[in-house]
C-alpha positions in Angstrom: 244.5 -196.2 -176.7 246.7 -193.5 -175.1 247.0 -194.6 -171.3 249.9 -192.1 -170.7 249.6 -190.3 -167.4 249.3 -186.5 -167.5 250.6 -183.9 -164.7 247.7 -182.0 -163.2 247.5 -178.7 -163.5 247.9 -177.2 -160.3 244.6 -175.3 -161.2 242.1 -177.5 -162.1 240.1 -179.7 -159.6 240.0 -184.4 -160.1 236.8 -185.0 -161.4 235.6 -187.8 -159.6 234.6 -190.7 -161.6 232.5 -193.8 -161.3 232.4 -196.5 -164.0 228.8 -198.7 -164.4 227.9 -201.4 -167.0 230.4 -202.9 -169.5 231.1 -203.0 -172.7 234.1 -204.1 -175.5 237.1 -201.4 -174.3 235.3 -200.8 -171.5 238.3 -202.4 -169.5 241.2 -200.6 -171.0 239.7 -197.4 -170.9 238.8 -198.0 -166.9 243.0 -199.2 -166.5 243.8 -195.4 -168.1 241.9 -193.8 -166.0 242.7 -195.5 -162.5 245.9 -193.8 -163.4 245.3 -190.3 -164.8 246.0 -187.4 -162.6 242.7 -185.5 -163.3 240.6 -188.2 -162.4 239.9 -189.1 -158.9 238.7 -193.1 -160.1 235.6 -194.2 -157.1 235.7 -197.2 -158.3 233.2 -199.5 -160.7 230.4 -202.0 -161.0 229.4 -204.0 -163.5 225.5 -204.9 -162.2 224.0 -202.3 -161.1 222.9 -203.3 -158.1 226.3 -203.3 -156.9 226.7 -199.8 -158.1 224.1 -198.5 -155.8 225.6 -198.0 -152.6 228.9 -195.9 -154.4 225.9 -194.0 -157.0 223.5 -192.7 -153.8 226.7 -191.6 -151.5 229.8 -190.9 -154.2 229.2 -186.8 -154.1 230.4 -187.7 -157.8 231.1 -185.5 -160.8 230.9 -188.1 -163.6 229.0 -191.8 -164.0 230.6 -193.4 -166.9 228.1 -196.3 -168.0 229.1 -198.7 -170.7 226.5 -200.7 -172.7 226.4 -203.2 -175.3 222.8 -202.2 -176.5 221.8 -200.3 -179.9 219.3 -198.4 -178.6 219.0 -196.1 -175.7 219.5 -198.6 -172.0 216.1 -196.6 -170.8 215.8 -199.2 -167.4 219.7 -198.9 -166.8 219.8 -194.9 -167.1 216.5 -194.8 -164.8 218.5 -197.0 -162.2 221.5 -195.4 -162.1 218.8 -191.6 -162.4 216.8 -192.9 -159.1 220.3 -193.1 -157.3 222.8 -189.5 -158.2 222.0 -186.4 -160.4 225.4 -186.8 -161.3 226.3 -186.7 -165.2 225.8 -189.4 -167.2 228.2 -190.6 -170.0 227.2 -193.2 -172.1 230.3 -195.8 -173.4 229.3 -198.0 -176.2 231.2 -200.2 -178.7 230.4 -200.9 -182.5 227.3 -199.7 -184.4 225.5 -197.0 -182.6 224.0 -194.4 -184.9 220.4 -194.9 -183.0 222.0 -195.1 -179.8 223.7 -191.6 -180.7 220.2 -190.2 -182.1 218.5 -190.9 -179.0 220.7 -189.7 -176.3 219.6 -186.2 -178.1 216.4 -186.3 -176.5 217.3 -187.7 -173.0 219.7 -187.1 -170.1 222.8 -187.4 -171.2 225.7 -186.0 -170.9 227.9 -187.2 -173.8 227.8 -190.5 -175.7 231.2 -192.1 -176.9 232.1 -194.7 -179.1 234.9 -196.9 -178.0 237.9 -197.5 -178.5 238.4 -193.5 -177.7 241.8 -191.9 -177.4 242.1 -191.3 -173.5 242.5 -187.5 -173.9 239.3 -187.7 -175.8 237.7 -189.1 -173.3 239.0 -186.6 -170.6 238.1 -183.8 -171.9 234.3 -185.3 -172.6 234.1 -185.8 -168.8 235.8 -182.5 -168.0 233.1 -180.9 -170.2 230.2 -182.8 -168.7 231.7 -182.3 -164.7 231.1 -178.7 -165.5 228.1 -178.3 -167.0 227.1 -180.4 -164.1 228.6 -177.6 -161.7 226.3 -174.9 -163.9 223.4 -175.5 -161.1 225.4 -173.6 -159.1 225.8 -170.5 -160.8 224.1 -167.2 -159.3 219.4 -167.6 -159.9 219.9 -171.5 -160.0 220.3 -173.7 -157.5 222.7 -172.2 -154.6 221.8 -173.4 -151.2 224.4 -175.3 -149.1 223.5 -178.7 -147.6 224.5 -179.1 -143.8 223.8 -182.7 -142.6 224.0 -183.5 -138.9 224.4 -186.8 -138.0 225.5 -189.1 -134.9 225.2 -193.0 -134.9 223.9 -193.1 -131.9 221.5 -191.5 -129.2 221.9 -188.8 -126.9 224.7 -186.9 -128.2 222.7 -183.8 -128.5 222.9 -184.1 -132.3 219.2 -182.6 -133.1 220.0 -179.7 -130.4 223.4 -179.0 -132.4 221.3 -179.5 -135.1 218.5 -176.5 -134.1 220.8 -174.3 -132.2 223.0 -174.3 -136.0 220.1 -173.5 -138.2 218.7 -170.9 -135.8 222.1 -169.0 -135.3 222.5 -169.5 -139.2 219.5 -167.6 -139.8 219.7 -165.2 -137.0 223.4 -164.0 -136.5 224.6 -164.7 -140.2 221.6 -163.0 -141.8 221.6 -166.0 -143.9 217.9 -167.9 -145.4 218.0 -171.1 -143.6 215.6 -174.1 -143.6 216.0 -176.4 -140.7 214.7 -179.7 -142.5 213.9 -183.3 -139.6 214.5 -186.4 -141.4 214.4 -188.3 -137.7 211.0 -189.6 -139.7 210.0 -191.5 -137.0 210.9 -189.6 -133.6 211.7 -186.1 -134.8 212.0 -183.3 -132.0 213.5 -180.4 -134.2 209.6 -178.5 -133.5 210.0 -179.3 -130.2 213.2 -177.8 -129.4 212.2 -174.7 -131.4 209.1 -174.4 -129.2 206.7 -175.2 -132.6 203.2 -176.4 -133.1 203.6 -176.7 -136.9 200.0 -177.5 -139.4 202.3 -179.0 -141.8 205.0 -181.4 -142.1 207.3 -183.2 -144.6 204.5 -185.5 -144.9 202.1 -183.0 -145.8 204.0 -181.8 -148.5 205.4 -185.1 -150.3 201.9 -186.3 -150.0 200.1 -183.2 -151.3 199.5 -183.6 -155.6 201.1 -181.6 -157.8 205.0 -181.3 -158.7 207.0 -179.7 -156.2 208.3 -176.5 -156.9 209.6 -173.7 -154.5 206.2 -171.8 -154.2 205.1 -174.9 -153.3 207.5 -175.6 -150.5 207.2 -171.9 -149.1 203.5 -172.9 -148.3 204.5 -176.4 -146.0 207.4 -174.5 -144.0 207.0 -173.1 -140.5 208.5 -169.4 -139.7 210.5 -169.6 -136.7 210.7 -166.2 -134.8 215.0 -166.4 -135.7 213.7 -165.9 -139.4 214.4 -169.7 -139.8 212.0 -172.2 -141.5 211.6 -175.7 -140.6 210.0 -178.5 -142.2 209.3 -180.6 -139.1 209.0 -184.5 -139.5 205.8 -186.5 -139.6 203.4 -186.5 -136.6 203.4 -190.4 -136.4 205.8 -192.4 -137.0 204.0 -194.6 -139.7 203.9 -191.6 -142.3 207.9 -192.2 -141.9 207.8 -194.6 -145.0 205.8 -192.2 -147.2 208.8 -189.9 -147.4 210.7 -191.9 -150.2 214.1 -191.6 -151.3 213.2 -190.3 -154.8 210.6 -187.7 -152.9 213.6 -186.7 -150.5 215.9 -186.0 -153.5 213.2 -183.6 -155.5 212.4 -181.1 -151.9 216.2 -181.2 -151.5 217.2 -179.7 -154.8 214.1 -177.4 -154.8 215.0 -176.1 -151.2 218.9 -175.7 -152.8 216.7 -172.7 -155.2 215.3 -171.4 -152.0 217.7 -170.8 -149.2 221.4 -170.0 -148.4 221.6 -172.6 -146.0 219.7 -176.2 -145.8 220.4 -178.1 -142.5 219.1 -181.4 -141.7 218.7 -183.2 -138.7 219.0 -187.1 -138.9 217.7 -190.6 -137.6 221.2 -192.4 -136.0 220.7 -194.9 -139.2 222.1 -195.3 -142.8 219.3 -195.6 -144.4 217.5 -194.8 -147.7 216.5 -191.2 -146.8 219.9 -190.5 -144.9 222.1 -192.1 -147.8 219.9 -189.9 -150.1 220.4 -187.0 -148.4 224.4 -187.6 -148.4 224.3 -187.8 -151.8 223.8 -183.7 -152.1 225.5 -183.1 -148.8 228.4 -179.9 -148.5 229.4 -180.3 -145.3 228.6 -183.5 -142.6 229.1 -182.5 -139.3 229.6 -185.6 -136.8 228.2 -185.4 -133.5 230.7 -187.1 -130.8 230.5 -187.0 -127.5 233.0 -188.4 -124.5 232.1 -192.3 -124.1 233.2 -195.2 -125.7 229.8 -196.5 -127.1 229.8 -193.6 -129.0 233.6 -193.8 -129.7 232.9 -197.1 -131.4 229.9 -196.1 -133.1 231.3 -193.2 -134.8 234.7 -195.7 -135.6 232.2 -197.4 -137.7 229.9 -194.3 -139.3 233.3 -193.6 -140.7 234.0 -196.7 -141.8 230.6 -196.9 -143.6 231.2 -193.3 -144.8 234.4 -194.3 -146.6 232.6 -197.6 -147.8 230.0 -195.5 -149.8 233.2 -193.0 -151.0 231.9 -190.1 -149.1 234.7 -187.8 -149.4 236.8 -187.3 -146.0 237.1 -183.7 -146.5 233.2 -182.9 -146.3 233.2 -184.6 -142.8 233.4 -182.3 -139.4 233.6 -183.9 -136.1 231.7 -182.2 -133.5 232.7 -182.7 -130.3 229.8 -182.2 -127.6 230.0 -181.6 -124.2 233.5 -181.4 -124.8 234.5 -180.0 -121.0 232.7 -183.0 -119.4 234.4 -184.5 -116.7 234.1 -188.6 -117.4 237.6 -190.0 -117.6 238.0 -189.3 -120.8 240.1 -186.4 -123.0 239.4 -185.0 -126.8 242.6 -185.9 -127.2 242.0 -189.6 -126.7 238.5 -188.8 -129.1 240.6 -187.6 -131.9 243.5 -190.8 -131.3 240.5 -193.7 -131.0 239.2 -192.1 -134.4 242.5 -191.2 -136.1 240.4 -187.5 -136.7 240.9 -184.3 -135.9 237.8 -182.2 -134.1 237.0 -179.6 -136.0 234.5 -178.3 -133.4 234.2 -178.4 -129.7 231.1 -177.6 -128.2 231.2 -177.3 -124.5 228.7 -178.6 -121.5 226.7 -175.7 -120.2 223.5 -175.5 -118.0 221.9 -173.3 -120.5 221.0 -176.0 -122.8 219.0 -177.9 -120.7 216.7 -174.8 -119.9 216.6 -173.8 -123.3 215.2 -177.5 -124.6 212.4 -177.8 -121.8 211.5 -173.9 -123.2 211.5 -174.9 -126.2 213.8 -172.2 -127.0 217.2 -172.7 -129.1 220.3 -171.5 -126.2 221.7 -169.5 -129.1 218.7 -167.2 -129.0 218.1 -167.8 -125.4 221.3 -167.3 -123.8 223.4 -165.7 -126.2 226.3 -165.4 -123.9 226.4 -168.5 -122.5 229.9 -170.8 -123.6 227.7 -173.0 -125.5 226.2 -170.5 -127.7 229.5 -169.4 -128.4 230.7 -172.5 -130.0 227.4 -173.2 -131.3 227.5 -169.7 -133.4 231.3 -170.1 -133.9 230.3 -173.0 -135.7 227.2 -171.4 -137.8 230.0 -168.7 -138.9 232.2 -171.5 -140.3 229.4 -173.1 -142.7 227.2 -170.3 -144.1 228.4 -169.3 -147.7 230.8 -166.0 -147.6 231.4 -163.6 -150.8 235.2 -163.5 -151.7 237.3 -160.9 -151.4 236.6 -158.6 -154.1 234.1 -161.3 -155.9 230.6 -161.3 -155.1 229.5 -163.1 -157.3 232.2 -166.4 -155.9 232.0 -168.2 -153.1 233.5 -169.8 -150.5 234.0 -172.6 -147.8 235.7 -172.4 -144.6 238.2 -170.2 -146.1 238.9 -172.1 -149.2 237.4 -170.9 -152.5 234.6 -172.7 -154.3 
C-alpha cells in the first residue's frame, strides 16, 4: 500500500474523515490516512456504539466503514444512517461480488476492496465528499443552519436568538424560519408576541412524510416576514420530537428558507447533538460571570470532544458593557477565544420581551439592535462578486 504523503493543493479543501467497523487492511489503510494532507482524519471506532457521539456531531464529509461480512451490513449502515447523512464508504476484504451487487441498490457511496492503493482510495472519498456537497447546489437543499446555544440560563440566548431571526428576515430580505428546540420551556412565541395553533409537535406527530408543503402549513408568519416553528405547549410532548424526526424537518426546512435559526435547551442532548450535526454556524451566548465562564469552558470542551469543528463556533458576548467586575478581555483569556460578537446592555430589551416585540423591530436605533442586526448581516448567505450563483460566509467563499 502507498502510504506516501502528498502536498495539498493549495486549492482544494481536507475532507474530513471518520473510520467505523474493521476489517483485514483496515489498519494500514487508517495509518496512511492519519497522515495524508487531504484528509482531515476525526478519528475511529471499531463498535459502533463508540462511534456515535463523533457520527451525530463530526459535520463530516466521508464515514469510512469496514466490514468483514459478504453481504450488505443492513443493521450496521442503519446505525451509522440514524446518526450523519454523511457519505458512506464501504471497506471490505476478500470475496465480495454480492456485497458489490448490493451496495447498487442502497446508500452507498463507493464500495472498495482492500488492500487499495492509497491514491485509490483518495480519490474514491474525494468523489463521494462531493457528490455529498451536490445538495447544495442552486433548487436543492440551500438554507443555512444558525444554532444558538448557551450552557446555561439567563444569558439572553433565546432573545439573541429571536432578535437574529427577526432582523434576518426583516433587514436582510432573507426567508428565515425561527425553529425552538427548548422542547420543554420554549419562549421564542413569547418573545415574538405569538399565539401559534401549531407547533413542532403538531407537525412530527401529524401522518404522512414530511415534505416542504407540509411544513409551510405548521409554521407561524411573523409580522417581520419570519416563520417560526414554536416548541411544544407542554413539556411532556418534549420526548415525541425524536432525533431521527428532528433530522428529516431540518433538511426539509434547508429546501425552504435562506436562513434556519434554532433556539436551544442549555443541554447536549439527542435533539441538540442532532441539530449540530447540520449546523453552519454556532453562535455561543456568554455573558460576564464566572458560572457562565465555566460553563461555556466546558460546552467547548464537549464541542471539541464530539469534533465539532472550531471554525463554525462564534462567541457572543451579551451584555457586554455591563458593569460587574469583570472585562471581555478577561472572557476571551478564561476561554482562550476570541469574541466574535459583542452585544451590549440596553433598556430596550427588557421592554421589547414584556411586549412581546423583538428590540430589533421595536427599537431599531437602540445600541442593542445594532449589534443584534450587525450580527444578522454577518450570517445570512451573500452572492459573490460577480457570481450569483456562489456563495459565501463571512467573507470567505463557499
Amino acid at each position: 500500500m502507498n502510504v506516501e504523503t502528498t502536498m495539498l493543493p493549495e486549492t482544494r479543501e481536507r475532507v474530513r474523515v471518520f473510520v467505523t467497523g474493521d476489517c483485514e487492511g483496515l489498519p494500514e489503510l487508517r495509518q496512511a490516512l492519519e497522515r495524508h494532507m487531504e484528509i482531515d482524519f476525526v478519528g475511529a471506532a471499531t463498535a459502533l456504539g463508540e462511534a456515535a457521539p463523533t457520527l451525530r456531531g463530526g459535520h463530516l464529509g466521508v464515514v469510512l466503514h469496514g466490514t468483514r461480512a459478504s453481504t450488505l451490513p443492513q443493521t450496521e449502515l442503519a446505525s451509522i444512517r440514524e446518526h450523519t447523512s454523511a457519505p458512506v464508504i464501504l471497506l471490505a476484504s476478500g470475496e465480495a461480488s454480492m456485497l458489490l451487487e448490493q451496495a447498487l441498490e442502497a446508500d452507498i457511496a463507493d464500495v472498495l476492496l482492500l488492500p487499495q492503493m492509497t491514491e485509490n482510495v483518495i480519490f474514491a472519498i474525494r468523489k463521494a465528499g462531493h457528490s455529498g456537497r451536490r445538495s447544495n447546489a442552486p433548487g436543492a437543499r440551500r438554507g443555512r443552519i444558525v444554532t444558538v446555544f448557551s450552557p446555561k440560563g439567563g444569558t439572553g440566548k433565546t432573545v439573541i436568538a429571536t432578535n437574529t431571526a427577526a432582523s434576518v428576515a426583516k433587514y436582510e430580505g432573507k426567508k428565515a424560519l425561527l425553529l425552538d428546540l427548548d422542547l420543554q420551556f420554549g419562549d421564542a412565541a413569547i418573545m415574538l408576541g405569538i399565539e401559534p395553533e401549531k407547533t413542532i409537535y403538531d407537525l412530527v406527530v401529524a401522518p404522512g412524510e414530511l415534505d416542504t408543503e407540509k411544513l409551510a402549513g405548521y409554521v407561524t408568519r411573523h409580522a417581520s416576514g419570519l416563520d417560526i416553528l414554536p416548541a411544544p405547549l407542554r413539556p411532556e410532548d418534549a420526548e415525541l420530537v425524536t432525533e431521527a424526526k428532528l433530522g428529516q424537518l431540518l433538511e426539509v426546512a434547508k429546501q425552504s428558507y435562506d436562513v434556519i435559526v434554532v433556539d436551544t435547551s442549555p443541554f447536549f442532548h439527542g435533539p441538540m447533538l442532532a441539530t449540530l450535526d447540520r449546523t453552519d454556524e454556532l453562535l455561543l451566548v456568554c455573558s460576564l460571570d464566572v458560572p457562565t465562564l465555566k460553563n461555556v469552558r466546558l460546552a467547548l470542551q464537549t464541542l471539541e470532544l464530539l469534533s465539532f469543528p472550531d471554525d463554525r463556533v462564534r462567541l457572543v458576548l451579551n451584555r457586554a458593557n455591563s458593569k460587574v467586575g469583570m472585562k471581555p478581555g478577561e472572557v476571551e483569556s478564561a476561554l482562550q477565544v476570541k469574541v466574535r460578537f459583542s452585544v451590549p446592555s440596553d433598556r430596550a430589551v427588557p421592554i421589547a420581551v414584556n411586549r412581546g416585540n423583538p428590540a430589533v423591530l421595536a427599537d431599531a436605533r437602540a445600541d442593542f439592535s445594532k449589534a443584534v442586526r450587525e450580527m444578522a448581516g454577518a450570517i445570512v448567505p451573500a452572492e459573490a462578486d460577480g457570481d450569483k450563483g456562489s456563495r459565501r460566509w463571512f467573507g470567505k467563499a463557499a
